[in-house]
mmCIF file of the N, C-alpha and C atoms, coordinates in Angstrom:
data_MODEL
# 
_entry.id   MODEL 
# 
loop_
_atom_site.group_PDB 
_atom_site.id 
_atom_site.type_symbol 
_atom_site.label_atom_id 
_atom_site.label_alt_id 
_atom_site.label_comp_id 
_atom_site.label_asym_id 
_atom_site.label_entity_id 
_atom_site.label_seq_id 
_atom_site.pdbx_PDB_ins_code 
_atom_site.Cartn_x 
_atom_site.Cartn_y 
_atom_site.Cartn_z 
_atom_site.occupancy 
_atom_site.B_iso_or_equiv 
_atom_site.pdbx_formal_charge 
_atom_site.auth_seq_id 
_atom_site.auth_comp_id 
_atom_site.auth_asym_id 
_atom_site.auth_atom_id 
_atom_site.pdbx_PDB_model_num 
ATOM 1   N N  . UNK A 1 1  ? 52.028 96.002  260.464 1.00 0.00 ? 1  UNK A N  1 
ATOM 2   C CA . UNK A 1 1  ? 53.419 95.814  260.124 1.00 0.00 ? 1  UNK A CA 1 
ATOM 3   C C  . UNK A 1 1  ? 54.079 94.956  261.201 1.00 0.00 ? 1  UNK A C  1 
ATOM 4   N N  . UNK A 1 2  ? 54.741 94.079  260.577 1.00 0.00 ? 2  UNK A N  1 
ATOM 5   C CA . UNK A 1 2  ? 55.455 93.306  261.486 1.00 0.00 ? 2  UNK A CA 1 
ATOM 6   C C  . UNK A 1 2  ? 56.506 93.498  262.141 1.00 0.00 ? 2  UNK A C  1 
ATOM 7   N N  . UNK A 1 3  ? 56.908 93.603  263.596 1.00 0.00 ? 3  UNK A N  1 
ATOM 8   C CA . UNK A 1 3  ? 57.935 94.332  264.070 1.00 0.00 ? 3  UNK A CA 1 
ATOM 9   C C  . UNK A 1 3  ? 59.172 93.585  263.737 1.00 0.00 ? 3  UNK A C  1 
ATOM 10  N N  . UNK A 1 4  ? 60.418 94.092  263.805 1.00 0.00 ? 4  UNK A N  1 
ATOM 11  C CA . UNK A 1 4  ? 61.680 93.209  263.554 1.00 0.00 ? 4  UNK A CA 1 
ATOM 12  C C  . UNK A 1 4  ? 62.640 92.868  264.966 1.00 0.00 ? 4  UNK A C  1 
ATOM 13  N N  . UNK A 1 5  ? 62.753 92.170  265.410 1.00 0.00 ? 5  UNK A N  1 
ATOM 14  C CA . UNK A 1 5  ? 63.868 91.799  266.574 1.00 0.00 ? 5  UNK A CA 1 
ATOM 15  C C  . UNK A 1 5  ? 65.463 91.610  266.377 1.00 0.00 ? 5  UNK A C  1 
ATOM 16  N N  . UNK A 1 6  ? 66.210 92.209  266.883 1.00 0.00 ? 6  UNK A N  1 
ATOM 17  C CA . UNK A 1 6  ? 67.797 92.406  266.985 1.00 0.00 ? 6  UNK A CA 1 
ATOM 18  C C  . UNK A 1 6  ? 68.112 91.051  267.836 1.00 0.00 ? 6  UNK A C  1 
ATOM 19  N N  . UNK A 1 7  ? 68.939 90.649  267.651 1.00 0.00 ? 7  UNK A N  1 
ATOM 20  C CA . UNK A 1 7  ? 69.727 89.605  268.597 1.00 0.00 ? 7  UNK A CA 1 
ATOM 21  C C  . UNK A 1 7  ? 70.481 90.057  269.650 1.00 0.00 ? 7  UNK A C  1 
ATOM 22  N N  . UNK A 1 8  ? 70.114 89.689  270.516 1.00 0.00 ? 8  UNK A N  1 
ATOM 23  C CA . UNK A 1 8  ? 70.365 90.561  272.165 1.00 0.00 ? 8  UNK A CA 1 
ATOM 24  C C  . UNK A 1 8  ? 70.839 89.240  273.242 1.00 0.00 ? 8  UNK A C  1 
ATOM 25  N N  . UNK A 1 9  ? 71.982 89.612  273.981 1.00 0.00 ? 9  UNK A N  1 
ATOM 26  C CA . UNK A 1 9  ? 72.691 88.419  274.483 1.00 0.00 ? 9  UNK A CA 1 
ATOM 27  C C  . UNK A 1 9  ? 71.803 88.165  275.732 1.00 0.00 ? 9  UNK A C  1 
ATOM 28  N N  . UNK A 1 10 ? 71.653 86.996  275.936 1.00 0.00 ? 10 UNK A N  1 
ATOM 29  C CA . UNK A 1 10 ? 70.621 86.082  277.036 1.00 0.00 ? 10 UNK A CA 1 
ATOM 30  C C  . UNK A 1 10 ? 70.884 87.037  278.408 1.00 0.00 ? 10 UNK A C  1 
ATOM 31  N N  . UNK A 1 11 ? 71.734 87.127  278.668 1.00 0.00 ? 11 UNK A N  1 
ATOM 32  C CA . UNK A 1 11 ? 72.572 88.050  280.171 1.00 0.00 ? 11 UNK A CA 1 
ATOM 33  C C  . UNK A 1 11 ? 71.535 89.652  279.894 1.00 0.00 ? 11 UNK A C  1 
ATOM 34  N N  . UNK A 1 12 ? 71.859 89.942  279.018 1.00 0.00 ? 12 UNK A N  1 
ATOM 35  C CA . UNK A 1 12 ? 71.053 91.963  278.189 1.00 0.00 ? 12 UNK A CA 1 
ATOM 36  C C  . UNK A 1 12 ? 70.019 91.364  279.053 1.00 0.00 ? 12 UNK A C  1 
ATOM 37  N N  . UNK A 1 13 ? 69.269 90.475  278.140 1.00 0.00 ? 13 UNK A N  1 
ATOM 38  C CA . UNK A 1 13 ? 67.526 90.285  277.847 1.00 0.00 ? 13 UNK A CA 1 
ATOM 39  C C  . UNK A 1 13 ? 67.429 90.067  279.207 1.00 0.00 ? 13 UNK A C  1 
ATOM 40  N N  . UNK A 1 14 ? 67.951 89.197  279.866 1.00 0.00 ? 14 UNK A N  1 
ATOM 41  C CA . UNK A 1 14 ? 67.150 88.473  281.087 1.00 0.00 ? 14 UNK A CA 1 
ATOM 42  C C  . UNK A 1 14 ? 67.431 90.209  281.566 1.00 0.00 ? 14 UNK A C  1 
ATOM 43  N N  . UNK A 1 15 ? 68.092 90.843  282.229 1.00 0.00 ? 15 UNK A N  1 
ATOM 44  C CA . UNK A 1 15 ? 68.422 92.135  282.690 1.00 0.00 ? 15 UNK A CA 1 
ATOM 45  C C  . UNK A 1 15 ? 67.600 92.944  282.369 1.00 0.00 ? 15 UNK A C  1 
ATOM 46  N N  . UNK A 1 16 ? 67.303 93.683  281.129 1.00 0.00 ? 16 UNK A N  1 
ATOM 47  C CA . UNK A 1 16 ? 65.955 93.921  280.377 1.00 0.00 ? 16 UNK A CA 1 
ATOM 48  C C  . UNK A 1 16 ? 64.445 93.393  280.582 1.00 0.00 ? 16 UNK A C  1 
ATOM 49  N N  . UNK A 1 17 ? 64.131 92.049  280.663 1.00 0.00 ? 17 UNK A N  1 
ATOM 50  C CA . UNK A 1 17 ? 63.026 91.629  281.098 1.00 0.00 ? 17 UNK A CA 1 
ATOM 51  C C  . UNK A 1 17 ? 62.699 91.689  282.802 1.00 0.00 ? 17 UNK A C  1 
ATOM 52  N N  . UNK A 1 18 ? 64.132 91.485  283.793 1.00 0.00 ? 18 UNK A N  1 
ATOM 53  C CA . UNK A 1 18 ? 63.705 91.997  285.389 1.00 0.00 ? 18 UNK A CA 1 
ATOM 54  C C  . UNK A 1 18 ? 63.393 93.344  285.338 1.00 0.00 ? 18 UNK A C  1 
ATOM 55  N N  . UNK A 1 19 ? 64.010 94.134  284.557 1.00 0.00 ? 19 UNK A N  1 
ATOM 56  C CA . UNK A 1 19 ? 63.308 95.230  285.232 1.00 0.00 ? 19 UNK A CA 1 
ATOM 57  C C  . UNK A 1 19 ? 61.935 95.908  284.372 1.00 0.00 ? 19 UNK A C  1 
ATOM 58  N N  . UNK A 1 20 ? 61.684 95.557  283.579 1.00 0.00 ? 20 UNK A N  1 
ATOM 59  C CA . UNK A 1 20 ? 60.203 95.522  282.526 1.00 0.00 ? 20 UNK A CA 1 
ATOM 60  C C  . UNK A 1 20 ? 59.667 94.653  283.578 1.00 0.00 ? 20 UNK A C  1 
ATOM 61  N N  . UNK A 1 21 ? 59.612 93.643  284.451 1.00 0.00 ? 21 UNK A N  1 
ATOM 62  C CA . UNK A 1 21 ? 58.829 93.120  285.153 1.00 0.00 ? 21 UNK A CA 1 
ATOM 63  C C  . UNK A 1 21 ? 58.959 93.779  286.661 1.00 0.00 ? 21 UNK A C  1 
ATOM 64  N N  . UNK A 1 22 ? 60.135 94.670  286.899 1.00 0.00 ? 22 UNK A N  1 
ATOM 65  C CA . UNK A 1 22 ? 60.028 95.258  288.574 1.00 0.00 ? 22 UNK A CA 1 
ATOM 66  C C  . UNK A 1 22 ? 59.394 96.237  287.931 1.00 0.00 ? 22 UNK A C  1 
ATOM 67  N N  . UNK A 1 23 ? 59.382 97.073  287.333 1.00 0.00 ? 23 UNK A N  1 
ATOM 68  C CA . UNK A 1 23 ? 58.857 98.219  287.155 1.00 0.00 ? 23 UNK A CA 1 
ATOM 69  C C  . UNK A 1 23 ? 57.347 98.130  287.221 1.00 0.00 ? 23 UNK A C  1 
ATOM 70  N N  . UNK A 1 24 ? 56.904 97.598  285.933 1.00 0.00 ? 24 UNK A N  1 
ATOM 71  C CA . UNK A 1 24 ? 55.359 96.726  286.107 1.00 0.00 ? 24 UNK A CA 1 
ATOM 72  C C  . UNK A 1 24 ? 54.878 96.452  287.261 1.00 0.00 ? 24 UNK A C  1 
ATOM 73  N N  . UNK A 1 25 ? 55.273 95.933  288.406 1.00 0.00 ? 25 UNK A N  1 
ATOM 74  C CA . UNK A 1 25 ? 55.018 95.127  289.217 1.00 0.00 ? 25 UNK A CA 1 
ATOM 75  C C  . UNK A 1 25 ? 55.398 95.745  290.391 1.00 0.00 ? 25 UNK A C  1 
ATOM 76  N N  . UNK A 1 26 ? 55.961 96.439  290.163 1.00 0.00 ? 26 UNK A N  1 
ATOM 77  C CA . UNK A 1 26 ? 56.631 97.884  291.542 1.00 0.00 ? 26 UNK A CA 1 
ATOM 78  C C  . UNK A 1 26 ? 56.766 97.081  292.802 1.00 0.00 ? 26 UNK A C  1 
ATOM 79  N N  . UNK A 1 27 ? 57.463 96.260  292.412 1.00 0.00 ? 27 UNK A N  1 
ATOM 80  C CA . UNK A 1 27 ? 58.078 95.298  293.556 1.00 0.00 ? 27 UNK A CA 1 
ATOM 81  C C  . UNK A 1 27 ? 59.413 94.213  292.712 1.00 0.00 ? 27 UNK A C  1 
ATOM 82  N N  . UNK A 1 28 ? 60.225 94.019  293.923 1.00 0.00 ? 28 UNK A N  1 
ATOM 83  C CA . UNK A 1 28 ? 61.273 93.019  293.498 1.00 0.00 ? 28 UNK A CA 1 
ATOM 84  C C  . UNK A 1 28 ? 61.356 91.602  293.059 1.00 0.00 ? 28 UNK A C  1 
ATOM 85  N N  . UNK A 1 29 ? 61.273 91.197  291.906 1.00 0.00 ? 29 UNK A N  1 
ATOM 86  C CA . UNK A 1 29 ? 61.118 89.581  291.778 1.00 0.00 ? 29 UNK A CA 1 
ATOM 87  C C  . UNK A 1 29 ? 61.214 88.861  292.716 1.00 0.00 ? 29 UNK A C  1 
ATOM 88  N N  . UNK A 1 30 ? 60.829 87.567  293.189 1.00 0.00 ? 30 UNK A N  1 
ATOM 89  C CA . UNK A 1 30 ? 61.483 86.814  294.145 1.00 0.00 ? 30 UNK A CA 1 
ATOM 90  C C  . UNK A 1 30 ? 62.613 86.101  293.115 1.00 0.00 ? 30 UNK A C  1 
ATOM 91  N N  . UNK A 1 31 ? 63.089 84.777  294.090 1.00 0.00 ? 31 UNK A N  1 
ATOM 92  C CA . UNK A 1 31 ? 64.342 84.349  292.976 1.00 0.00 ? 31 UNK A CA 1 
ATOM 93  C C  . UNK A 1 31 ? 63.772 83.181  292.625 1.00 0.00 ? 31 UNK A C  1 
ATOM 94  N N  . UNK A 1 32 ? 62.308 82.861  292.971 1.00 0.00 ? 32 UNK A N  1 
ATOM 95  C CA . UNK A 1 32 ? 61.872 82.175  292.097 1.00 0.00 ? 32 UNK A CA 1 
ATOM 96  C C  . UNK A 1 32 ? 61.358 82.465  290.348 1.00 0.00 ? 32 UNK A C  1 
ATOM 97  N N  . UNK A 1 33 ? 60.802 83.732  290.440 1.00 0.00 ? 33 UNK A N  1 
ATOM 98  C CA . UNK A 1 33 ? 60.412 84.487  289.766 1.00 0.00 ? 33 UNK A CA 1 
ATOM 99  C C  . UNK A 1 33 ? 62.380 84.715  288.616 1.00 0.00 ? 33 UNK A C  1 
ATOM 100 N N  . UNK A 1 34 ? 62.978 85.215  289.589 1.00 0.00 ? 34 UNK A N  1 
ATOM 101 C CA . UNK A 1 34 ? 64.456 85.912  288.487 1.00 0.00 ? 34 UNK A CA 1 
ATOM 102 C C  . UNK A 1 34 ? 64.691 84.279  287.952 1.00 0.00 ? 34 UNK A C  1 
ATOM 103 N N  . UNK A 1 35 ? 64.840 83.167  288.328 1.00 0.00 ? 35 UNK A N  1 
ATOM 104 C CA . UNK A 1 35 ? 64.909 81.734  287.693 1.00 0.00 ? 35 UNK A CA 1 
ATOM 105 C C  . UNK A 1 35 ? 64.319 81.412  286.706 1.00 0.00 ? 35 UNK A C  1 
ATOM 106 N N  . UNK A 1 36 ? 63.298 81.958  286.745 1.00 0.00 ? 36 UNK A N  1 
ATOM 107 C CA . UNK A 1 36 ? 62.596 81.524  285.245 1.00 0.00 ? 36 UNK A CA 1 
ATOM 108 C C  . UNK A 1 36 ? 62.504 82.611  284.251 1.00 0.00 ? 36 UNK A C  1 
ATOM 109 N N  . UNK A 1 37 ? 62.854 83.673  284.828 1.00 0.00 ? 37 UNK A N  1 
ATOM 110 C CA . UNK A 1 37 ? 63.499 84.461  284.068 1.00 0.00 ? 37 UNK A CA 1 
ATOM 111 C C  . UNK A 1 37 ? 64.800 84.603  283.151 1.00 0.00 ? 37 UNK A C  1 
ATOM 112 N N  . UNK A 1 38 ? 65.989 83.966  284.015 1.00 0.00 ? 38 UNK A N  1 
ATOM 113 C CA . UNK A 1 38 ? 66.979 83.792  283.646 1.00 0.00 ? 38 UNK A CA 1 
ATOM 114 C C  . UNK A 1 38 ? 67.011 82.317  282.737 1.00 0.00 ? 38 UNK A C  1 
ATOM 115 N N  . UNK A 1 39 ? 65.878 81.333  282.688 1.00 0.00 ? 39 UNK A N  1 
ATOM 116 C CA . UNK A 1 39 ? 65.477 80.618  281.267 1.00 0.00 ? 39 UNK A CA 1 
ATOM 117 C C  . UNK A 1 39 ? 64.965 80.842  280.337 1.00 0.00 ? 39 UNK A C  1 
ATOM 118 N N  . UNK A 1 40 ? 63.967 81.507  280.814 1.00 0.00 ? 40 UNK A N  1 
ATOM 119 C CA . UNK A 1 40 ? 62.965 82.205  279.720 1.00 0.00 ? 40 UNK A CA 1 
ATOM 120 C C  . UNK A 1 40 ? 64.507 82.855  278.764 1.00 0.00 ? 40 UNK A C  1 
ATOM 121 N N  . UNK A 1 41 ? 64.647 84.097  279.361 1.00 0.00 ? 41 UNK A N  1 
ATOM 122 C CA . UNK A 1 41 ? 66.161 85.443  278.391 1.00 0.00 ? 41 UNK A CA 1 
ATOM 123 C C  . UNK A 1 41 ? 67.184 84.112  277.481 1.00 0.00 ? 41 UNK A C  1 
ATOM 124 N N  . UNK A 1 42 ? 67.132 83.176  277.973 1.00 0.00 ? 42 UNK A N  1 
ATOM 125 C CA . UNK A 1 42 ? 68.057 82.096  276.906 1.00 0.00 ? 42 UNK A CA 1 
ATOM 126 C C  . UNK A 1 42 ? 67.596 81.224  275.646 1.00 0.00 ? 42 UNK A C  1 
ATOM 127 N N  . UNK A 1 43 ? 65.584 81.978  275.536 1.00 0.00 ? 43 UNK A N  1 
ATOM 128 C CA . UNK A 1 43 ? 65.080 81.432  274.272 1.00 0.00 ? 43 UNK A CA 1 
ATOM 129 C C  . UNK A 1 43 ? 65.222 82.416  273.388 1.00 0.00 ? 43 UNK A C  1 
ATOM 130 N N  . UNK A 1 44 ? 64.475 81.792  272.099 1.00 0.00 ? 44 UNK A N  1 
ATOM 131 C CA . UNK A 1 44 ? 64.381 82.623  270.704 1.00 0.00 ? 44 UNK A CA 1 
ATOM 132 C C  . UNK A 1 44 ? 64.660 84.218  270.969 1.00 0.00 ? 44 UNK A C  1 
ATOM 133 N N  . UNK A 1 45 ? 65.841 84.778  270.024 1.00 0.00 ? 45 UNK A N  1 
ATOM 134 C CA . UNK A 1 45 ? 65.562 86.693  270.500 1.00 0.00 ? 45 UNK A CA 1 
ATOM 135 C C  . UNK A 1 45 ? 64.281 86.951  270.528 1.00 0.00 ? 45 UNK A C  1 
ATOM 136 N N  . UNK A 1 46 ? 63.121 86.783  268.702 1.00 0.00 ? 46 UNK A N  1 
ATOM 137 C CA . UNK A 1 46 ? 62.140 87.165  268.301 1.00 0.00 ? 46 UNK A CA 1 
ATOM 138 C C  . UNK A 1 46 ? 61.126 86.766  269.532 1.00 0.00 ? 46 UNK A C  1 
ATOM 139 N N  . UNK A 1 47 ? 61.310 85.483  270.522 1.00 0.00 ? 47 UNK A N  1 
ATOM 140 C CA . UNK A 1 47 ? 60.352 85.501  271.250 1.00 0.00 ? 47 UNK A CA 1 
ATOM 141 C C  . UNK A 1 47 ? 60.493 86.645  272.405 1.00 0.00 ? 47 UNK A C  1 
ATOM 142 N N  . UNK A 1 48 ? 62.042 86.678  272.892 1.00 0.00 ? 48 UNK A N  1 
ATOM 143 C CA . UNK A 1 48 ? 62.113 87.165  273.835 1.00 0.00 ? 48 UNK A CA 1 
ATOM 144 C C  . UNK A 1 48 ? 61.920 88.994  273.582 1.00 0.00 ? 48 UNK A C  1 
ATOM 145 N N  . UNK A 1 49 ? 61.923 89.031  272.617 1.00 0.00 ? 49 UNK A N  1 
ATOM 146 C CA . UNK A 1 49 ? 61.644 90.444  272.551 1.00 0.00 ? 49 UNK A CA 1 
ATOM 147 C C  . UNK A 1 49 ? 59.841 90.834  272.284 1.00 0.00 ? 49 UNK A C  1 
ATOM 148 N N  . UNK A 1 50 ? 59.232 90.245  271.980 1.00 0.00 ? 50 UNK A N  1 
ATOM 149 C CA . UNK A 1 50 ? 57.885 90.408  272.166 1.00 0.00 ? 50 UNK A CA 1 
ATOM 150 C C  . UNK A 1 50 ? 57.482 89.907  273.404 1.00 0.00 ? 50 UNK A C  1 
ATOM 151 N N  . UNK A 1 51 ? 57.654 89.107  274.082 1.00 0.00 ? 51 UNK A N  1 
ATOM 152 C CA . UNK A 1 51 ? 57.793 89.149  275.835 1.00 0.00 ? 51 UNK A CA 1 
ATOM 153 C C  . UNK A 1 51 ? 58.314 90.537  276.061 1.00 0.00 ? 51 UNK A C  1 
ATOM 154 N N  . UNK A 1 52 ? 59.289 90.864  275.731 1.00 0.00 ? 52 UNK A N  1 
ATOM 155 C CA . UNK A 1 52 ? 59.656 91.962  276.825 1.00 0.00 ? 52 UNK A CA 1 
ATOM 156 C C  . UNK A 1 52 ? 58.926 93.144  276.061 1.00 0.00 ? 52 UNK A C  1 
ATOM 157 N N  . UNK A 1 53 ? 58.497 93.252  275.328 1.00 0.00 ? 53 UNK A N  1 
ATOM 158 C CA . UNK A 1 53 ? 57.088 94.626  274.745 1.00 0.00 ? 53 UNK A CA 1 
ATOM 159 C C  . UNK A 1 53 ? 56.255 94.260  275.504 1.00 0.00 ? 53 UNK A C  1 
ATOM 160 N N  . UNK A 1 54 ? 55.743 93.326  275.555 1.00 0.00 ? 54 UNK A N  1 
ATOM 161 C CA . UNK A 1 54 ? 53.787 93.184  276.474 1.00 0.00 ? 54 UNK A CA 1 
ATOM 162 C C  . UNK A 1 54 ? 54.421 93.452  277.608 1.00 0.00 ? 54 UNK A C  1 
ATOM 163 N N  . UNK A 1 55 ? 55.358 92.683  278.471 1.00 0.00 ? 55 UNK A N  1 
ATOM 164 C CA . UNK A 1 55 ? 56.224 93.337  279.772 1.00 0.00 ? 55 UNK A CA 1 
ATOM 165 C C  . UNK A 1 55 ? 55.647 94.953  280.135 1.00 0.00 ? 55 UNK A C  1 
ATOM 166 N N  . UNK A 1 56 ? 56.782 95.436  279.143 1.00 0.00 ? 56 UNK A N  1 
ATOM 167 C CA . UNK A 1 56 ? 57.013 97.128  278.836 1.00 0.00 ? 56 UNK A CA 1 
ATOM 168 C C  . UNK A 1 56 ? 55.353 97.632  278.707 1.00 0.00 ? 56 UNK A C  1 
ATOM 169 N N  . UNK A 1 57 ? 54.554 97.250  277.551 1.00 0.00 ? 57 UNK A N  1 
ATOM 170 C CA . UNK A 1 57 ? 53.469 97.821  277.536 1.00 0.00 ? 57 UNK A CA 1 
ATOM 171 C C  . UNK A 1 57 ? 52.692 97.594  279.080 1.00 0.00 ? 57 UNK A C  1 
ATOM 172 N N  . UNK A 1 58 ? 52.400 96.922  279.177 1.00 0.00 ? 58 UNK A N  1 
ATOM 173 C CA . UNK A 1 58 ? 51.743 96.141  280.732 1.00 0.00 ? 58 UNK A CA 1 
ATOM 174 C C  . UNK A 1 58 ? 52.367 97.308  281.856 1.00 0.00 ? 58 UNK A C  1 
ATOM 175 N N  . UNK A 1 59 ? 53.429 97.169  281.965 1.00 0.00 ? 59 UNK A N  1 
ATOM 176 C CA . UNK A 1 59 ? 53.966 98.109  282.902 1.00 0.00 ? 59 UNK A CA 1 
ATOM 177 C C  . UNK A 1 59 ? 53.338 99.474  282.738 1.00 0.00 ? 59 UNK A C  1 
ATOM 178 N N  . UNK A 1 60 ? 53.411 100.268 281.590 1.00 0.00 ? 60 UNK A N  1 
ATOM 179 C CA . UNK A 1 60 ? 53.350 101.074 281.218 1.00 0.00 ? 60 UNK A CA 1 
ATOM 180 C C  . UNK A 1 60 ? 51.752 101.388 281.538 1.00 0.00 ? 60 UNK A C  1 
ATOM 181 N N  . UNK A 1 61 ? 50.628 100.293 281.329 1.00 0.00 ? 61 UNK A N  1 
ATOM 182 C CA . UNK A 1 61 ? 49.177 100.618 281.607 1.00 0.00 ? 61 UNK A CA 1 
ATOM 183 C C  . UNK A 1 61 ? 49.103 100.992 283.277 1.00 0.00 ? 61 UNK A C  1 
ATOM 184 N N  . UNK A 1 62 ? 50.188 99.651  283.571 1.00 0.00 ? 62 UNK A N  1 
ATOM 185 C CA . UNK A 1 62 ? 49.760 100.091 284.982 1.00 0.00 ? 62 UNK A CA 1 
ATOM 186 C C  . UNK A 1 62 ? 50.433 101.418 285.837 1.00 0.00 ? 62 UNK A C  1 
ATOM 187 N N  . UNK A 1 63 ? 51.216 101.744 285.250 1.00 0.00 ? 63 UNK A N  1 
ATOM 188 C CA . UNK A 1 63 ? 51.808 102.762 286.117 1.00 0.00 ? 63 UNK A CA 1 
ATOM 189 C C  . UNK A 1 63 ? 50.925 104.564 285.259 1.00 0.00 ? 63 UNK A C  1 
ATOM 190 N N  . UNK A 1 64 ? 50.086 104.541 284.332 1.00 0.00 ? 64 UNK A N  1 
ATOM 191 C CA . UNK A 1 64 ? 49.371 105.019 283.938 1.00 0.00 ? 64 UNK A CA 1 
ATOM 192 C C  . UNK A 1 64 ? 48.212 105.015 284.735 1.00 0.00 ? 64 UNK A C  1 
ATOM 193 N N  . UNK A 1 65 ? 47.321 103.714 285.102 1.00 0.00 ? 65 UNK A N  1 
ATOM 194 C CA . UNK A 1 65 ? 46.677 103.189 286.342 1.00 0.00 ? 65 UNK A CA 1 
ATOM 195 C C  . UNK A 1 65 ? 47.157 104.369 287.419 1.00 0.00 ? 65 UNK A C  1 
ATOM 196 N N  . UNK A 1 66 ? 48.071 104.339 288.074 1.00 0.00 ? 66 UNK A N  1 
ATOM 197 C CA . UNK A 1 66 ? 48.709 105.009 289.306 1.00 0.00 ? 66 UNK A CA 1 
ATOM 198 C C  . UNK A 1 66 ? 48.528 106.099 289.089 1.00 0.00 ? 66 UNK A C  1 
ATOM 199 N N  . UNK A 1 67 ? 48.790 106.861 288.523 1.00 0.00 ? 67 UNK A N  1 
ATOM 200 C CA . UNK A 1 67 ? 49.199 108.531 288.213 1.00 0.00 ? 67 UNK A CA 1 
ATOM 201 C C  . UNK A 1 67 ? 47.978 109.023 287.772 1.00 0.00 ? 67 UNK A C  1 
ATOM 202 N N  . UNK A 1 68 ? 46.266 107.975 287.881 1.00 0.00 ? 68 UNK A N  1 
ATOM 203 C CA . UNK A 1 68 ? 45.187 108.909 287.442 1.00 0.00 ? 68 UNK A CA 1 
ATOM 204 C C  . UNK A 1 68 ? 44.684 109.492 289.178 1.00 0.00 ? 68 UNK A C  1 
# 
């Protein structure tokens, strides 16, 4: 089944995708890293929201990783 994406304002998403990527990554972006972030959050919703699932999932393996 194909998932459906909401339209989510570039400012949300990019905000949403730093921390799906600090969390993941259990460290603070650099501001090279939040820069292309803050381009990336200003494309397609539908893209930016399946970016920010693999994000979320990814995070989620690894902090699963941690806690064995």
């Amino acid at each position: 089944m194909k998932k459906q994406y909401k339209f989510v304002e570039a400012k949300v998403k990019e905000k949403q995708l730093i921390t799906a990527l600090e969390t993941g990554l259990n460290r603070p972006l650099t501001p090279q890293e939040r820069n292309t972030i803050n381009w990336l959050s200003d494309c397609d919703y539908h893209s930016t929201g399946v970016i920010l699932d693999l994000f979320r999932e990814l995070g989620g393996k690894h902090n699963e990783t941690l806690n064995r």
